[in-house]
N, C-alpha and C positions, 0 to 999 in steps of 0.2 A: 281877386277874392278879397273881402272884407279880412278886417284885422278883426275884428270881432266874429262870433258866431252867437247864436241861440243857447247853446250851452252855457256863454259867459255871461248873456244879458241875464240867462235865469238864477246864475248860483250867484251873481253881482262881484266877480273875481276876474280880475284883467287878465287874459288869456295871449298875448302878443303871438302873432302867426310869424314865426322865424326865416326870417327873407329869403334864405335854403329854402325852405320846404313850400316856400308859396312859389321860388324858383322850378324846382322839379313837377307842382303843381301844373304851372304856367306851360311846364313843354309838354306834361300826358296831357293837357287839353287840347295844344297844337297838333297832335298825333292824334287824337283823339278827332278833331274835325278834319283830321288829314285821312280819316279811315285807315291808319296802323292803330287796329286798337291792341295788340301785343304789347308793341312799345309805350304806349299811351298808359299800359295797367302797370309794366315796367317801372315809369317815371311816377305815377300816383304811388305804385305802394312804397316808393321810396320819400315820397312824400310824408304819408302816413306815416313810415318810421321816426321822422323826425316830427311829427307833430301830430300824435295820436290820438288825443282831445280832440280833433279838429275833425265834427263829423259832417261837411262837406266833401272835402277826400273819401271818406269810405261811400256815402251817399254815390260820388261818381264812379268810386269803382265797380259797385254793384248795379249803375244802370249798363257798363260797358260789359260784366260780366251776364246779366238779361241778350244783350244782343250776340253775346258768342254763345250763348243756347245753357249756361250753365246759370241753371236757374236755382237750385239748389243753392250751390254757393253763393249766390247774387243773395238769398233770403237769410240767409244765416249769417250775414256783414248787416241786414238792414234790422235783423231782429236783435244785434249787438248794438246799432245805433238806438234803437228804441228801449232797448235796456239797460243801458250801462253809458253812452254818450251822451245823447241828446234825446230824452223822452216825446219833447214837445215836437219833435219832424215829424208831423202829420205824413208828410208827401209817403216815409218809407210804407204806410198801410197801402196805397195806393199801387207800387210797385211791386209790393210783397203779391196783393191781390192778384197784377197781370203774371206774376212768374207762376202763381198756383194754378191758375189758369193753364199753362201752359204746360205744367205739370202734372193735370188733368185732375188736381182737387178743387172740384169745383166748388164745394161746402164752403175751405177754408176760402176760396176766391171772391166769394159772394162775403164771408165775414169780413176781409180788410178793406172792400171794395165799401162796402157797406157803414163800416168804422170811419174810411175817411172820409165820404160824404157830413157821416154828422158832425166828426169837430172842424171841418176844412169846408165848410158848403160856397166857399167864393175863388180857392185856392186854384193853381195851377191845369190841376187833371181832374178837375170836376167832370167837363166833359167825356172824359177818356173813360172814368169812373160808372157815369151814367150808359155811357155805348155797352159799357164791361156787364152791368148789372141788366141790361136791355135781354144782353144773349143769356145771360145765365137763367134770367127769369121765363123763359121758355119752359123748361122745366117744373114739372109741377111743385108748390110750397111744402108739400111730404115728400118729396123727393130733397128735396136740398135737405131736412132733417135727418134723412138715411144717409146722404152723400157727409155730411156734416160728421158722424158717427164715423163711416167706414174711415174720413179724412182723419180724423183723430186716431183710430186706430192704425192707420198706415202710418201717423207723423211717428205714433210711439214704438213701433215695429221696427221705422229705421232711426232709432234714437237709441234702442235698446243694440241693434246691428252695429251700430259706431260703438259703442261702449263695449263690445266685444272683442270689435276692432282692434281697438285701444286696451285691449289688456284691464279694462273696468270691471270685476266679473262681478262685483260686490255692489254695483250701481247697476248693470244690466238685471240681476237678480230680482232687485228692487221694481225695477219698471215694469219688469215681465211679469212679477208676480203680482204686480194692479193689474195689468191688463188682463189677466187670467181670471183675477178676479170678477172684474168689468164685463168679457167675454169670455165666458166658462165652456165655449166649445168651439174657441179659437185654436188649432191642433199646432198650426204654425210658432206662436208664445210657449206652447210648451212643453216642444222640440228645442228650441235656443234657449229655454230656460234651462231644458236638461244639459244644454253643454255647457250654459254658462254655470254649473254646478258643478260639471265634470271638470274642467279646467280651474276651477274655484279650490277645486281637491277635496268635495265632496261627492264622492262619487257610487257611494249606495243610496245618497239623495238624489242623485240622475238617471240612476237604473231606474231606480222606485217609480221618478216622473215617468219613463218610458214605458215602466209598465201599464202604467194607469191609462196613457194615450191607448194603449193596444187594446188594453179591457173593455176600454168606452168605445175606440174607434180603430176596431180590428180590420189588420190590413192596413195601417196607414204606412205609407211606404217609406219618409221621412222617418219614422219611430225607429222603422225597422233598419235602416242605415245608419243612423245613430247609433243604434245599440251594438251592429256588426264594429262602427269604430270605439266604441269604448271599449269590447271583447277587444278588439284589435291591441288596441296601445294596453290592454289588462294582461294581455298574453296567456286570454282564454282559449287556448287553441281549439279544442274539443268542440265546444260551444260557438265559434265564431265558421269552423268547416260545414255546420250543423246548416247555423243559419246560414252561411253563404251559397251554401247548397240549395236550400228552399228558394232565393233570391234567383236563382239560374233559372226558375221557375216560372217566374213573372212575367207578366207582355204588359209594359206599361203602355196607357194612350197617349196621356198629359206627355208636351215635350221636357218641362220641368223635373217630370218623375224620371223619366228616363238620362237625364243629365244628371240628377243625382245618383241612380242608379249603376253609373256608369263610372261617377266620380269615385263611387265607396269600392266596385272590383278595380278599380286603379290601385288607390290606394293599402287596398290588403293583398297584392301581389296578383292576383286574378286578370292579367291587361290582355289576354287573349278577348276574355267575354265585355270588357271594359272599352275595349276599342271598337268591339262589334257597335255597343250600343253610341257611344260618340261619334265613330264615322258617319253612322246612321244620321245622327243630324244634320252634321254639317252638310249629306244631300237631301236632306228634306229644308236647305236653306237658313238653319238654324242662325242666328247672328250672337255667340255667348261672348261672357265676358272675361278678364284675362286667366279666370280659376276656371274656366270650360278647358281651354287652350292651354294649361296648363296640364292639365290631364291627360287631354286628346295629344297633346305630342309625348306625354311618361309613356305613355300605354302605346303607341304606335312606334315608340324607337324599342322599345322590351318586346313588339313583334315582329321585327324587322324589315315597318314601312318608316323608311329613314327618309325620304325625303315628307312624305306625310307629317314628320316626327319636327325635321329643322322649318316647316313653313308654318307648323302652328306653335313654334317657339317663335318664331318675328313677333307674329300678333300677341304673345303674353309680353314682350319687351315692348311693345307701343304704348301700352297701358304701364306697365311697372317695371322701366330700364333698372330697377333697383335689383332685377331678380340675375342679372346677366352674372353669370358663372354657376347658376344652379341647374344648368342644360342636363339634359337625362343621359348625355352621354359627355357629361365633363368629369374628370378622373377622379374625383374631388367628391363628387355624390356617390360611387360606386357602393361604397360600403355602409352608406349612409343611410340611402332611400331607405330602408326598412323601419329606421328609428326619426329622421328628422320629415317633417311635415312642413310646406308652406305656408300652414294656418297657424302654424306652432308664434309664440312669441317670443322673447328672447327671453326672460325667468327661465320660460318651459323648458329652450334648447340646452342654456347652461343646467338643469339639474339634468337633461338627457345625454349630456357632455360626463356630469363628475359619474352617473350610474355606472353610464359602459367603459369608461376609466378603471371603473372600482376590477370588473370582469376581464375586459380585451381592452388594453392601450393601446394595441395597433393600429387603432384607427387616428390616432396622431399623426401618422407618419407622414398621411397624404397630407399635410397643411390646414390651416383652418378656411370653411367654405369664405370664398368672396364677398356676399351678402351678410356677411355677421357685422354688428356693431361693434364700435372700437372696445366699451364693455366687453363684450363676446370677447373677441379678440383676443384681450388682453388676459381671460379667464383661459381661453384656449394655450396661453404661453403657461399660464400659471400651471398647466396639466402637464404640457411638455415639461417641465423643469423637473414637478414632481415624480415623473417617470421616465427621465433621464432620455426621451428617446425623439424629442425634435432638435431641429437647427440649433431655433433662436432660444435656448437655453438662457440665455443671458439677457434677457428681457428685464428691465427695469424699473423704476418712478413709482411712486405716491400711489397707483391704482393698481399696478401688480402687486405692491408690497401690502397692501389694503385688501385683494381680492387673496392674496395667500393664506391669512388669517381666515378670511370666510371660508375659505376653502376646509380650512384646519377645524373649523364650527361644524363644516356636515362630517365631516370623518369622525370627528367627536358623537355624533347624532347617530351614524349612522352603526356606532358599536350597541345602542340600544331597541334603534327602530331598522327595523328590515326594508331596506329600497323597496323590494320586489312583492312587499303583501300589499295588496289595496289597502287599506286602513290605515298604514302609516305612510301612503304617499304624499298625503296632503302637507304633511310637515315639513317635506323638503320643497313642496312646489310653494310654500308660505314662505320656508326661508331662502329661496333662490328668488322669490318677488320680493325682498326687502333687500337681497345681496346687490340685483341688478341697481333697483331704484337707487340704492344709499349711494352705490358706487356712481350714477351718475350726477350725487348729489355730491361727491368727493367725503364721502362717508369713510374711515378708515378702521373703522372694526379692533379696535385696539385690544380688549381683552378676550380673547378666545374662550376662557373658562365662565367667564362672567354673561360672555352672549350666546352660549352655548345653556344656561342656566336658564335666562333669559325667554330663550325662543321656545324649549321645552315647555317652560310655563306656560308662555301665552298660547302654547297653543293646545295643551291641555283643560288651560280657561277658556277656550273657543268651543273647547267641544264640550262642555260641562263637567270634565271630570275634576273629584275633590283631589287636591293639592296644593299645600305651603309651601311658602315663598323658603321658609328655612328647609325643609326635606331637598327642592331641586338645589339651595347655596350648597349646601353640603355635598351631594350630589357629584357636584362639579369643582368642590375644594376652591369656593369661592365665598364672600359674604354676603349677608342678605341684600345690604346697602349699597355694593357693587352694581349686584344682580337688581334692582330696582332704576337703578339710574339709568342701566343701558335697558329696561324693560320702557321708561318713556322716551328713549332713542329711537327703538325699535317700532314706536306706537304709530312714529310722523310716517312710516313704510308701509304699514300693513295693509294689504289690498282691503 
């Protein structure tokens, strides 16, 4: 490889490629023409570690990630290099174009296919470009403007689904709420907008959305399985037998409907009619993914097809070995499944940790689940300590002694706001996403009275209610001045 790249020629800043990393370089490409492209992405991204400017390493990662079929990821390394590495790498339009392709956005395929033609018209994959533009141009020129549209709305559907992912609820919000704009009878946007709402801790704004869906588009199945899990974690019981009753009703066709279907009597205890509808696919050939399988074995071990129950736990550990100790029949879930969820995040689990603390501790006794973050974890020790009834009572360091204090903020919270009303739930699921995030920032929460002041305010300033900063100091037998410095503490956390 050059000691130089295109990034250096253009900012005119000597960039020297570090003998290491042009060495690690040198063996993923030996591996790489050796056909181990494993090893080959192995030794590049260890490359890339050490010389991160350097966007020919990511360039070759993403053409070996195109031939292991991970085309996604391959675009999302090349759309890094064109925005923040090296702008001027024509070649990545080119690549980006055959993964879209292959991805079956043909819109966006024909746009970077198209892009590199005009600023590259002599360059490497001219050809490859033009063969690529050959087939797509089959297609009629109004068609590739509809395909162009639905590709944009697909790229933002799963941009809006990662930020979900990720615990963004306040960036998903955002997106979904353009695209609903954009497409005002896209049902899909605003279904995920209602949960990205409900996990936001705005949750008579996610009811609201779901109603609206029903009103305009009654009968959408999606709305209606949403609203049974918001009843669900609301602990509307009345209301959630009601509707889950009319759902027993249903003969979905789509296979989609009936996997979520299927997901939603999983999850509200229902695994008798839950399994009916999952086994059903998997012989109608169904191929889902590791939240199918994640279902289909809850609900088939809670009816007592156990071997049904451990062959569709393999396949959710294929995809996510991260889940191994959350089995439907590990001792450790027993008392669990009812309140913790595998879509839950970790903010979520810790305030669903300090609630049933506040009611039944006994559920300390079994240990904390395997899959928690060391965060978790370490909150989970702070519980034992506080009620006297785990092992490791004697759990130590910087982040326990950190997370006690936040601990001592919601007990503080929690003598004025009621855990258990919708309307003050958001408060704690706001300050359980600033507990996790700070704590994994080594944040250490030092004044309890003061961030207890703090978090009350902002989050009475979120919801528009009037309130002085000297009413909450007082409040909390704290100063205003305190209470203002850990308010812009507080501000670097807030989802």
């Amino acid at each position: 490889m050059k000691n130089g790249s295109k990034r250096t020629e253009m900012t005119g800043k000597v960039l020297p490629f570090n003998l290491s990393g042009e060495s690690y370089y040198r063996k993923g490409m030996t591996m790489y023409h050796r056909g181990q492209l494993d090893k080959a992405l192995k030794y590049l991204t260890r490359a890339q570690d050490l010389e991160p400017e350097e966007p020919m390493i990511r360039l070759q990662m993403a053409i070996i990630e195109t031939e292991i079929g991970e085309f996604k990821q391959s675009n999302e390394r090349l759309k890094e290099i064109m925005d923040t590495i090296d702008p001027s790498m024509i070649e990545a339009h080119y690549l980006m174009a055959n993964n879209f392709a292959h991805l079956g956005l043909f819109g966006e395929a024909y746009k970077h296919a198209t892009a590199y033609l005009d600023r590259h018209g002599d360059g490497e994959f001219v050809e490859d470009a033009e063969d690529l533009l050959e087939l797509l141009s089959l297609e009629e020129e109004n068609e590739f403007d509809r395909d162009l549209e639905q590709d944009e709305l697909i790229m933002h559907q799963e941009k809006a689904n990662q930020h979900l992912a990720d615990g963004e609820f306040k960036e998903a919000i955002e997106l979904l709420e353009e695209v609903i704009e954009r497409f005002p009878d896209y049902w899909t946007a605003y279904n995920n907008l209602a949960l990205a709402y409900f996990y936001f801790g705005e949750k008579e704004q996610a009811t609201a959305l779901l109603t609206e869906v029903l009103n305009r588009n009654p009968g959408n199945l999606h709305a209606l399985c949403n609203l049974a899990v918001f009843y669900y974690y609301q602990e509307r019981t009345d209301e959630l037998e009601n509707l889950m009753d009319a759902l027993e009703q249903v003969r979905p066709f789509l296979l989609e409907h009936r996997f979520k279907l299927g997901a939603t009597f999983s999850l509200v205890g229902r695994h008798k009619q839950a399994y009916g509808w999952l086994k059903s696919l998997v012989k109608r050939g169904f191929e889902g993914d590791a939240g199918f399988y994640f279902w289909l074995s809850q609900s088939a071990w809670q009816t007592g097809h156990e071997k049904v129950a451990k062959e569709a736990w393999k396949r959710v550990l294929i995809d996510q070995p991260d889940k191994e100790g959350m089995e439907p029949w590990n001792g450790q879930m027993t008392e669990r499944n009812d309140v913790l969820s595998e879509s839950m995040y970790p903010e979520e689990r810790l305030f669903v940790f300090f609630k049933e603390a506040q009611t039944d501790p006994s559920f300390l006794k079994v240990g904390a689940p395997s899959y928690l973050t060391e965060t978790e974890h370490a909150y989970f020790a702070v519980l034992g300590q506080v009620h006297n009834i785990l092992s490791d009572t004697n759990a130590v360091g910087p982040k326990v002694d950190a997370l006690k204090r936040a601990h001592d903020v919601a007990c503080k919270l929690s003598h004025t706001f009621n855990l258990t009303q919708q309307s003050h739930q958001g408060l704690f699921y706001m300050w359980f996403h600033i507990v996790y995030y700070g704590s994994e920032d080594g944040y250490s929460f030092k004044n309890v009275a003061a961030l207890s002041a703090a978090v009350e305010y902002l989050w009475k300033k979120v919801r528009g209610e009037k309130v002085s900063q000297r009413e909450m100091a007082e409040k909390y037998s704290t100063s205003t001045s305190s209470m203002r410095a850990y308010m812009d503490d507080l501000n670097e956390y807030l989802p």
